[in-house]
C-alpha positions in Angstrom: 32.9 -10.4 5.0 30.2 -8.3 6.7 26.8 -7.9 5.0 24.0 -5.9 6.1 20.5 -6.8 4.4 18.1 -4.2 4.7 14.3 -3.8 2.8 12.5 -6.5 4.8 10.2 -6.0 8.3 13.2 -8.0 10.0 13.2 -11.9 10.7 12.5 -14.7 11.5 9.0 -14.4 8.9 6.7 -13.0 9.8 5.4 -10.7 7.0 5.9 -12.1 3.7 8.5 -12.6 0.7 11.3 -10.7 1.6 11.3 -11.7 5.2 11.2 -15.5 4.5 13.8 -15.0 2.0 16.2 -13.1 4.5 15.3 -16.2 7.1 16.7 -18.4 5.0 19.7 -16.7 2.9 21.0 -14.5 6.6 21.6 -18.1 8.3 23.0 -19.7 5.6 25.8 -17.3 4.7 26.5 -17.0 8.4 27.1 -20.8 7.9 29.4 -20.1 5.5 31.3 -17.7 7.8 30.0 -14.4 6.6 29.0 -12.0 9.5 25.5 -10.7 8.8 23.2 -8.1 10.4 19.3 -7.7 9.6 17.8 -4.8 9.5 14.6 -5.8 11.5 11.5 -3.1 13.1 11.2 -2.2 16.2 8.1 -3.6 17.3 9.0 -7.1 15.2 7.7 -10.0 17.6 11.1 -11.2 18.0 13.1 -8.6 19.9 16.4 -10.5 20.7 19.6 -9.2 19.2 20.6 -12.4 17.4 18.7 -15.4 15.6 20.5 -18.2 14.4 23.8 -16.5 14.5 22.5 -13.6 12.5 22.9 -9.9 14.2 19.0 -8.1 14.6 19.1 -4.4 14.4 15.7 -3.4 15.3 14.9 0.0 14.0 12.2 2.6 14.8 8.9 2.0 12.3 6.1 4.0 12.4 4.2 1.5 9.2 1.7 0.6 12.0 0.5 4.1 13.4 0.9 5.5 9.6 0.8 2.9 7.0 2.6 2.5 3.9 4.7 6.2 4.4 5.9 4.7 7.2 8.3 2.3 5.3 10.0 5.6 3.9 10.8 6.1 7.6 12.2 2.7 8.5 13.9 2.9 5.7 15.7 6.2 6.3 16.5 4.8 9.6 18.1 1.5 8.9 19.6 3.3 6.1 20.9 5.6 8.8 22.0 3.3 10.4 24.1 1.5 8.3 26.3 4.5 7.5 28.2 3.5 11.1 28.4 -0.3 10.8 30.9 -0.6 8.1 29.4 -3.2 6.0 31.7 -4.9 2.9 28.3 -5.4 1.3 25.1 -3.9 2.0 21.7 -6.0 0.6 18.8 -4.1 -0.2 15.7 -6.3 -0.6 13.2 -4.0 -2.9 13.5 -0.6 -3.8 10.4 1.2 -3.2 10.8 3.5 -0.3 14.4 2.7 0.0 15.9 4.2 -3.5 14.5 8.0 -2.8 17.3 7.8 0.0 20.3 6.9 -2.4 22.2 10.2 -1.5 22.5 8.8 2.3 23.7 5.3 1.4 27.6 4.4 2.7 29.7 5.8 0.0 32.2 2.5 1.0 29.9 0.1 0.9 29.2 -1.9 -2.3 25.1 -1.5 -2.6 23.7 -4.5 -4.1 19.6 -4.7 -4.8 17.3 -7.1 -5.3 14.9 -5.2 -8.1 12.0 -8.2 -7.2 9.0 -7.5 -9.7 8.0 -4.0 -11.3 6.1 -2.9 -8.2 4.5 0.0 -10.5 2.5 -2.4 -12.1 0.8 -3.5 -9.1 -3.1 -2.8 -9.2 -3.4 -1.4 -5.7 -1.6 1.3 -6.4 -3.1 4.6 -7.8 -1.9 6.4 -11.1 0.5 8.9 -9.4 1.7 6.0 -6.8 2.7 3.7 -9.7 4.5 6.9 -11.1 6.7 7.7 -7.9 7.3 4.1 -8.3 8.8 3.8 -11.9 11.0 6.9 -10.6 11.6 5.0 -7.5 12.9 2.1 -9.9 15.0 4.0 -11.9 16.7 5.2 -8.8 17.7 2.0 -8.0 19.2 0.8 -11.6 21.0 3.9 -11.5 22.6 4.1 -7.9 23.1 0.5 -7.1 26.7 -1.2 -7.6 24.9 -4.6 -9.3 21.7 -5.4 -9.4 19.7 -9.4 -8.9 16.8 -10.3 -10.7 15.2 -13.1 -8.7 13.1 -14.0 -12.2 14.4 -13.8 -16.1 11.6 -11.8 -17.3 12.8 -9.3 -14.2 16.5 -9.3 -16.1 15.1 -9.3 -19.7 12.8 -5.9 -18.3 15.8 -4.2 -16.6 18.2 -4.6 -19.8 15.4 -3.7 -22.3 14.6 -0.9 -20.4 17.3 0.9 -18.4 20.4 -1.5 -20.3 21.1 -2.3 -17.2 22.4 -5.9 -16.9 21.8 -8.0 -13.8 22.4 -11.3 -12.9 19.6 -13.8 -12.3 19.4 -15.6 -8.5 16.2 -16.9 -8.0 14.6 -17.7 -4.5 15.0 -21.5 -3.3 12.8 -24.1 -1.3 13.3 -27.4 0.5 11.9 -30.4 -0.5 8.8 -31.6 1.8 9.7 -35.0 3.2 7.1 -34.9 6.2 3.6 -35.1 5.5 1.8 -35.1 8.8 -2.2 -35.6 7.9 -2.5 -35.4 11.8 -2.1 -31.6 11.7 -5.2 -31.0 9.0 -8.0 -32.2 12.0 -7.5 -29.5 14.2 -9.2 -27.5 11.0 -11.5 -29.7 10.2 -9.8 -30.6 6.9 -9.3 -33.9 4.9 -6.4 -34.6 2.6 -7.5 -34.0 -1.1 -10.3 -32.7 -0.1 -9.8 -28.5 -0.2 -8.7 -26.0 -2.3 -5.8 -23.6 -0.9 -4.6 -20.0 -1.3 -1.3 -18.6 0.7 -0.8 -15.1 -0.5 -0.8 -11.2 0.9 -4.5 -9.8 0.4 -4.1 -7.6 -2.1 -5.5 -6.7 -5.7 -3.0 -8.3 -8.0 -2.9 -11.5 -5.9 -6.8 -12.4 -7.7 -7.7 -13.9 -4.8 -11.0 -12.5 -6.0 -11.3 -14.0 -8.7 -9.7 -17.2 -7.6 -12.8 -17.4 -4.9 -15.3 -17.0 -7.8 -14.4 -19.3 -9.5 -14.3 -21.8 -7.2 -18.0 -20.6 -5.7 -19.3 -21.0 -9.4 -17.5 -24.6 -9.8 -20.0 -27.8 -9.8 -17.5 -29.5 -7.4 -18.3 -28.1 -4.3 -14.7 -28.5 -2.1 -13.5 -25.4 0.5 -11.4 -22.9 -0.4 -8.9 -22.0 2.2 -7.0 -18.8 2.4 -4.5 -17.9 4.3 -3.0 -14.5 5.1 -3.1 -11.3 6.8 -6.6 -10.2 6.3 -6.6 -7.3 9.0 -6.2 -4.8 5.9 -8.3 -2.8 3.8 -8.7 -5.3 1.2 -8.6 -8.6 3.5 -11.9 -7.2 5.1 -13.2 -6.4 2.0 -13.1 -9.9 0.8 -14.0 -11.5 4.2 -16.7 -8.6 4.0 -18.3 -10.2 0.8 -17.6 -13.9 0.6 -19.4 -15.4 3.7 -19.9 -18.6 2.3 -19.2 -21.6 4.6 -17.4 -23.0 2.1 -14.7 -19.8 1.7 -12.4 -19.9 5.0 -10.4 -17.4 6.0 -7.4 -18.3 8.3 -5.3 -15.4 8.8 -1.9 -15.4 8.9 0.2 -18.7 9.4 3.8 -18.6 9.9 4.1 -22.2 11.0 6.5 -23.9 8.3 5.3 -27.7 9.2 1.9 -26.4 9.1 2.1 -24.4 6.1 3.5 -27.4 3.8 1.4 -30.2 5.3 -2.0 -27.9 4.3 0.2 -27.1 0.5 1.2 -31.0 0.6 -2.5 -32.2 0.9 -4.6 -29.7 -0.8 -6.7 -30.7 -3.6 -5.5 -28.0 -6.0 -2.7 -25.0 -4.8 -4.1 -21.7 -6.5 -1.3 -18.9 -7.2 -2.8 -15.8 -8.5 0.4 -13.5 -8.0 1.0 -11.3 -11.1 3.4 -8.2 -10.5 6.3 -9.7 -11.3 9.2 -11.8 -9.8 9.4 -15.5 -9.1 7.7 -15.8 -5.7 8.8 -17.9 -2.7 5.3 -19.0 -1.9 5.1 -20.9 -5.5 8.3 -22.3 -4.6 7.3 -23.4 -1.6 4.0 -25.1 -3.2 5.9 -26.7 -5.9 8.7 -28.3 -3.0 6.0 -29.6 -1.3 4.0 -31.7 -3.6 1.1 -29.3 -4.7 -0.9 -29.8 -7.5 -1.1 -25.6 -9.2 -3.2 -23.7 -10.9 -1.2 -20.2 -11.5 -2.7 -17.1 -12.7 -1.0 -16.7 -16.7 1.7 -14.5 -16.9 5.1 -15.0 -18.0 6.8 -14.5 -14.9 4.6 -17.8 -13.2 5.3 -19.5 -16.5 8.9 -19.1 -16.6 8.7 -20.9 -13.1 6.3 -23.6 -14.0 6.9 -24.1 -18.0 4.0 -26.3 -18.7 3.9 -28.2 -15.1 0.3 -26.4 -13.9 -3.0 -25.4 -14.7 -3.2 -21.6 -16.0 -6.1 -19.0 -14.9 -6.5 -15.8 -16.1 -10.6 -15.2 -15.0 -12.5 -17.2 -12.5 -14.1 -18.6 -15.8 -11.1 -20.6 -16.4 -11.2 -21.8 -12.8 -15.0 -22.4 -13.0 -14.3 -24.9 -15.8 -10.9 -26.4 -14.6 -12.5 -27.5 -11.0 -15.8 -29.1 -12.9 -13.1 -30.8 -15.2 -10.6 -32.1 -12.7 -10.0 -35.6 -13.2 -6.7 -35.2 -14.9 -4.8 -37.3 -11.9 -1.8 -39.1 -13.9 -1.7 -35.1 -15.7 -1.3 -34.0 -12.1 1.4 -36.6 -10.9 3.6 -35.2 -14.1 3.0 -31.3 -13.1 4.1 -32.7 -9.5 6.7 -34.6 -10.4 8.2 -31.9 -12.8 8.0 -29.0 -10.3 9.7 -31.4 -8.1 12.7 -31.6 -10.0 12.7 -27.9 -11.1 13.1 -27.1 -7.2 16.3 -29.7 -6.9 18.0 -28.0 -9.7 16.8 -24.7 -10.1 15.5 -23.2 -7.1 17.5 -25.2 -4.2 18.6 -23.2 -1.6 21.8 -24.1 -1.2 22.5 -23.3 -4.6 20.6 -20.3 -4.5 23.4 -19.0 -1.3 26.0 -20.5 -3.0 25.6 -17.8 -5.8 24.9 -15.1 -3.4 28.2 -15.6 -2.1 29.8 -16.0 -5.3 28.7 -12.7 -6.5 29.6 -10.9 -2.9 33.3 -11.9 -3.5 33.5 -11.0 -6.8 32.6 -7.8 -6.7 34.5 -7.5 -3.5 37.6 -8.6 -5.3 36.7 -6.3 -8.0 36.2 -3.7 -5.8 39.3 -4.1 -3.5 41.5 -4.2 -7.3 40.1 -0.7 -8.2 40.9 0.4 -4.6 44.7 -0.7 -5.0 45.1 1.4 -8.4 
């Protein structure tokens, strides 16, 4: 079976969601004797052809000289691209600058896409942006072969909306096993004792309003963000918020790192809200971390009742002065714990990845024989 997964800057991580999910799943089903190519950008830190058996295919992006148009642009080229390789099954992570090219994808090729949340709802994005991107949206439902919802509320929207059915595959996470309190000195950090933030600096991510309400809280711990803050909106916050006690740490692609500062943080604060279930809540809940989530059904139907909810830096003003909840806390963690083994666990997570490639493979090679 040869898959080509496209939609992502190319891997290993180091953007965000869709690249650490295509580092994980790419490997896995090569493992399981698929052969798999990433579409990855040209200027991607890592410019070997192969990485952990998976094939790179680094295309020409111009994102960095023009910003966001320039994903239309990669896109057209991987999508390009991929009209020559052949590919059983081509993965497209995301549809918004991808879908608009629909006319140029393989006609041979069974186009399967991950719808992730309902971008258009994002609050970054202006009126007529968030208009090209419902269109952009329906182009998907409509020229796809199956489509993934990586949440319910993502399947219960597409149905309700388009009647498109889907089938659900969430993202997975490993289980943290390693706690290295060792690694926190070189930050100047103590275990329990700092409040944590791992998210893309943008709008709907209320980092804003998550660093409020921690300013305004009685208990007077850092907060720690990381992520890329070189954009608009990154130096907008580091701009306002020069507090000593609001850290900025750019971006951190270090995996032991990453779970050792989620595995020892005082309270994890997720403030995503467009939609999708989202690896770095996974990731949080895997290893260990106490959360506080902003309130929206798509956190909820990760979390159920395991975490503290947020919807203004009010409510986090008045959870931090309150926190003393610890055997409440050891339940949330123990809860998410189990919700990771058997919900969100990769291996079952590529396990129905697969699953779904060969049946509508088989399907497909049936329909072919008539």
């Amino acid at each position: 079976m040869k898959i080509g997964i496209l939609g992502s800057r190319g891997i290993p991580n180091h953007y965000g969601g869709f690249e650490q999910f295509a580092s994980t799943l790419a490997p896995e089903l090569v493992a399981r004797g698929a052969d798999v190519w990433v579409y990855t950008s040209h200027n991607h830190v890592y410019q070997k052809p192969e990485w952990k058996g998976v094939k790179l295919i680094h295309c020409y992006d111009p994102e960095i000289k023009m910003g966001a148009a320039g994903q239309f642009f990669y896109d057209f080229n991987c999508i390009l691209d991929s009209r020559k390789r052949e590919f059983d099954i081509l993965l497209q992570l995301g549809y918004t600058s991808s879908s608009v090219w629909y006319w140029l994808l393989p006609k041979k090729t069974l186009v399967i896409t991950n719808m992730d949340g309902m971008e258009w709802q994002r609050a970054k994005y202006s009126g007529p942006v968030r208009r090209f991107l419902k269109f952009a949206e329906k182009l998907a439902v409509s020229n796809s072969d199956a489509l993934i919802a990586d949440a319910e509320p993502v399947r219960d929207y597409l149905l309700t909306t388009y009647n498109a059915p889907s089938i659900f595959i969430p993202y997975g996470a490993e289980i943290f096993n390693n706690p290295q309190p060792g690694l926190l000195k070189s930050m100047e950090l103590e275990p329990g004792k700092y409040f944590l933030v791992i998210a893309r600096m943008q709008p709907d991510n209320h980092i804003e309003t998550i660093i409020n309400g921690v300013l305004n809280a009685a208990i007077r711990l850092p907060l720690i963000i990381v992520g890329n803050d070189q954009n608009k909106y990154g130096q907008y916050l580091r701009k306002k918020f020069k507090e000593e006690r609001i850290k900025f740490l750019g971006a951190i692609y270090d995996i032991d790192l990453l779970n050792n500062l989620r595995h020892y943080c005082r309270l994890y604060f997720h403030g995503h809200s467009a939609g999708g279930t989202n690896p770095s809540l996974l990731e949080a809940m895997a290893a260990g971390s106490p959360v506080c989530a902003h309130d929206n059904k798509f956190n909820r139907s990760v979390l159920g009742e395991n975490a503290y909810y947020f919807a203004t830096s009010g409510d986090i003003t008045l959870l931090t002065n309150m926190m003393a909840e610890k055997e409440q806390e050891k339940t949330f963690i123990a809860n998410n714990l189990i919700r990771i083994k058997l919900k969100y666990n990769w291996s079952k997570v590529v396990d129905e990845y697969l699953a779904l490639f060969e049946k509508l493979l088989s399907q497909k090679n049936t329909e072919d024989m008539k």
